[in-house]
C-alpha positions, 0 to 999 in steps of 0.5 A, a space after each residue: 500500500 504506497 503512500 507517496 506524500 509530495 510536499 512542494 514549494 509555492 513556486 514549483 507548486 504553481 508549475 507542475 501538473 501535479 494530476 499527470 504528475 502523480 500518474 505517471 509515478 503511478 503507471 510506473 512504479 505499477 509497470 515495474 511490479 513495484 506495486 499495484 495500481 489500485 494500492 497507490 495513493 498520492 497527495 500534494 501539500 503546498 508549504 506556505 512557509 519555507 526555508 531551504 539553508 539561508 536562501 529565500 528564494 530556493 525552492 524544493 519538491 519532496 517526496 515521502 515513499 510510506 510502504 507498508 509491505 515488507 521489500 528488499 533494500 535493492 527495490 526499495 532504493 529502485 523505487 526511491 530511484 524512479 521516483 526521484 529521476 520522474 519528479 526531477 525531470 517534471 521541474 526540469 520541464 517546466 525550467 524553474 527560473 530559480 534554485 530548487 532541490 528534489 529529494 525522495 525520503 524512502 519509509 519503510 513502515 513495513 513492521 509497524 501496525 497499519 490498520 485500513 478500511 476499503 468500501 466500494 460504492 455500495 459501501 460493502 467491505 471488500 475483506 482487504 488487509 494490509 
């Protein structure tokens, strides 16, 4: 079950699709066999307030990978991988006219608790675990 939590900086935020954006990091780490496409889920937060080092006007994109399914370290540091290289080459599309940063933070909650309910619209259980 894939969390990625994509936290961004108001000027890149106004520069990125982030819709298409987290399609493709979808459809692609989905194609690897990294992860079902239906288990996917992404969101992006916009911080009105930010620092990076002592610069005001440099600007960063982060992505939170959360698992909750135990994998290898050379899977996880492949999805870190394929979502950094599809993150920075968006902001390298649009030719941000500033400094910026692209970091991906891999979280591998796989031995911690995860409790989930999923409903389908007729709002039966569909019996999913994590």
């Amino acid at each position: 079950m894939p969390h990625l939590i994509i936290e961004a900086t108001p000027h890149i935020a106004r520069l990125l699709d982030f819709r298409s954006l987290m399609g493709a990091l979808h459809e692609q780490l989905a194609a690897q066999g990294h992860a079902l496409l239906a288990e996917l889920k992404s969101r992006v937060h916009t911080a009105d307030q930010f620092l990076s080092g002592n610069d005001p006007t440099h600007e960063f994109i982060v992505v939170r990978l959360l698992l909750t399914k135990p994998r290898s370290e050379p899977v996880l540091n492949d999805m870190g991988r394929l979502i950094h290289d599809v993150v920075r080459d968006a902001v390298e599309r649009v030719e941000p006219a500033f400094g910026w940063q692209c970091c991906v933070l891999v979280c591998d909650f796989s031995g911690a608790p995860y409790i989930k309910t999923v409903r389908d619209g007729t709002r039966s259980d569909t019996g999913a675990s994590a």
